[in-house]
ZALUMNU-435905 format. One record per residue (C-alpha): x, y, z. Coordinates in steps of 0.001 Angstrom, whole numbers, padded with zeros to 6 digits, always signed. Layout:
BEGIN
XYZ ...
***
This chain:
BEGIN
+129460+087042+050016 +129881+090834+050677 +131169+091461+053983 +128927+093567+055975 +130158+096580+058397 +129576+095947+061635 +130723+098145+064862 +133972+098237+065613 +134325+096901+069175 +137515+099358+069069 +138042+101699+071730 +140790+103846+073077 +143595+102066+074532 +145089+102262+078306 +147838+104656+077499 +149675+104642+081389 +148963+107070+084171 +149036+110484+082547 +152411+113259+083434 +151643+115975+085571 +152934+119388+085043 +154878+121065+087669 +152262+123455+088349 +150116+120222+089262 +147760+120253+086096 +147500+117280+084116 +149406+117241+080793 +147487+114965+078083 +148967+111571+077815 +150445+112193+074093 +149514+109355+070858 +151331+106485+070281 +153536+106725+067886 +155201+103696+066117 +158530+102706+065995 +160915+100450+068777 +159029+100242+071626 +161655+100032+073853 +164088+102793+074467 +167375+100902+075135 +168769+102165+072213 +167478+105067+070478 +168796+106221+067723 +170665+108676+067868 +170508+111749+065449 +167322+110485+064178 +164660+113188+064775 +161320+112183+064017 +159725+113824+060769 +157847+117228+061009 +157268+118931+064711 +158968+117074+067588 +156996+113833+068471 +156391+112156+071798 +158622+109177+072886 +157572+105955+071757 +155432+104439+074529 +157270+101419+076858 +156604+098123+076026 +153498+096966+076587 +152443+094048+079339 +151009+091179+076982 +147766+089860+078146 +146879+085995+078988 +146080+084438+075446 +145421+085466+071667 +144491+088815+070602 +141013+088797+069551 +141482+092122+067392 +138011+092872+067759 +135047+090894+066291 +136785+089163+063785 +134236+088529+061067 +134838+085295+058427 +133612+085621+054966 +132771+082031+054776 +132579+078934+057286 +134459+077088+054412 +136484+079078+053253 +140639+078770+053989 +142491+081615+054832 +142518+084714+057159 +139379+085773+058832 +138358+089373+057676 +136944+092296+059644 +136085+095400+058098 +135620+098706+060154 +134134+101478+057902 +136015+104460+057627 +136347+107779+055433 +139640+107791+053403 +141075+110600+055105 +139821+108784+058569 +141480+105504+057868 +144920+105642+059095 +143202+106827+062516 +140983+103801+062204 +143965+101295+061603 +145986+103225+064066 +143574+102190+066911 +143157+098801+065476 +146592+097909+066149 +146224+099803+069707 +143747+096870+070520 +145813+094347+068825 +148676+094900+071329 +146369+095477+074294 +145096+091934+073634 +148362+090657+073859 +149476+090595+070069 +152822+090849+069851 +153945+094029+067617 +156286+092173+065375 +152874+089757+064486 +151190+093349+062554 +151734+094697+059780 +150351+097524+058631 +149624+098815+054473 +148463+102179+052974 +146968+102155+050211 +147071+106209+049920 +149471+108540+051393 +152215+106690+053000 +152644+106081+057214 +154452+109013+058335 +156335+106195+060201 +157117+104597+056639 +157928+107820+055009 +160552+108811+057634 +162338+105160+057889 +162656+105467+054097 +164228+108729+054383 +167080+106683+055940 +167800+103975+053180 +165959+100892+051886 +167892+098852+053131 +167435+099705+056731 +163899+100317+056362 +163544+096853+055345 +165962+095428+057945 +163210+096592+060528 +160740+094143+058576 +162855+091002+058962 +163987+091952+062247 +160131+091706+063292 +159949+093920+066684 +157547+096008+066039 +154676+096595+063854 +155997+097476+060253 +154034+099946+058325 +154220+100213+054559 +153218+101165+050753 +150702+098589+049866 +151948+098800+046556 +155257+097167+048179 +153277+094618+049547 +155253+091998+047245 +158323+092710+049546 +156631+092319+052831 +156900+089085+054355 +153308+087264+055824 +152889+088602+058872 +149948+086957+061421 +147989+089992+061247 +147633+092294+058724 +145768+095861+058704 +144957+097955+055501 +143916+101626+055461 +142360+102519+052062 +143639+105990+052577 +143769+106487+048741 +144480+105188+045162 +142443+104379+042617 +139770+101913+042529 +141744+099443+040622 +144908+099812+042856 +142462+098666+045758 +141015+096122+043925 +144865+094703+043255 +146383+095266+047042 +143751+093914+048675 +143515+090440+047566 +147707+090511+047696 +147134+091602+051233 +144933+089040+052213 +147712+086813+051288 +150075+088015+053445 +147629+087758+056561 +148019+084324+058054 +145229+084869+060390 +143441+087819+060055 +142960+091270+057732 +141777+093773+059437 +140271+096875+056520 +139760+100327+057756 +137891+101405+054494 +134968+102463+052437 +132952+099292+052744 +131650+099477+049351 +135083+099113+047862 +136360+096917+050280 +133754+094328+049078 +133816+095261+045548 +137540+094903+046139 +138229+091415+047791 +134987+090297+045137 +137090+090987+042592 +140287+089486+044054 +138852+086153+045723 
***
């Protein structure tokens, strides 16, 4: 049964009180990036890819209860496994879409080492610069699970199931979304969350379920 796109209930997320300059103007409240949340123990010599990037944010407060992501949506009453929401988004719009997915993940109370996040394009520029460190400590932050871990769905065999799992179809070629997907949805205990064109998401998990 094809899933059908419904409106995201996503909106932006409480991001703190915003900085104010000295000259008493307000200074935008910069994005989220990801990475440790908390900022006992930064890393030091580790300057974030590209232009210089905002802190990561402080940890959130977790709300009373389960996230509820959104509406999740279930592909069948019978059906076992993860429910399944799909918000429709552009390929080069995805990774935005995902992005604020999580953001109302954790404002729900999810906690950030329950997400995991795959591209099925371009990689995370989170992803790309952890990598530019080693495997082996990339994928140290993965078991360590204390944050949201953001990946190359075509790695998806190495990533361990995760409750939550959000996939931007950023990219690739119809039949490398028609193979991550379904290996995805594995990974998701509860729910899979794809930021995609709908028409291949469905043609997709059809394929793959």
């Amino acid at each position: 049964m094809p899933l059908t796109p419904e409106e995201p209930q996503i909106h932006e997320s409480a991001q703190g009180p915003r900085a104010t300059a000295a000259a008493g103007r307000p200074v935008p409240t910069p994005r989220p990036v990801p990475g440790p949340r908390s900022a006992a123990s930064p890393r030091p010599g580790r300057p974030g890819p590209g232009p210089a990037r905002p802190a990561p944010p402080a940890p959130r407060p977790s709300a009373a209860g389960p996230a509820p992501a959104a509406r999740a949506e279930n592909r069948s009453d019978e059906q076992s496994g993860p429910k399944i929401q799909l918000i429709p988004a552009a390929a080069d719009g995805a990774v935005d879409a995902a992005e604020e997915a999580v953001d109302l993940l954790l404002d729900s109370g999810r906690a950030p080492g329950d997400v995991l996040v795959l591209t099925t394009g371009e990689q995370h520029p989170w992803a790309a610069h952890e990598l530019s460190f080693g495997e082996a400590a990339y994928w140290a932050q993965q078991d360590a699970r204390e944050d949201v871990f953001f990946a190359d769905a075509a790695s998806v065999s190495r990533a361990a199931d995760r409750p939550v799992v959000v996939v931007a179809v950023n990219g690739g070629t119809d039949e490398d979304v028609a193979l991550r997907l379904p290996e995805a949805m594995r990974r998701a205990t509860a729910l899979l969350i794809v930021c995609g064109d709908p028409q291949r998401v469905n043609a997709a998990l059809g394929a793959g379920v």
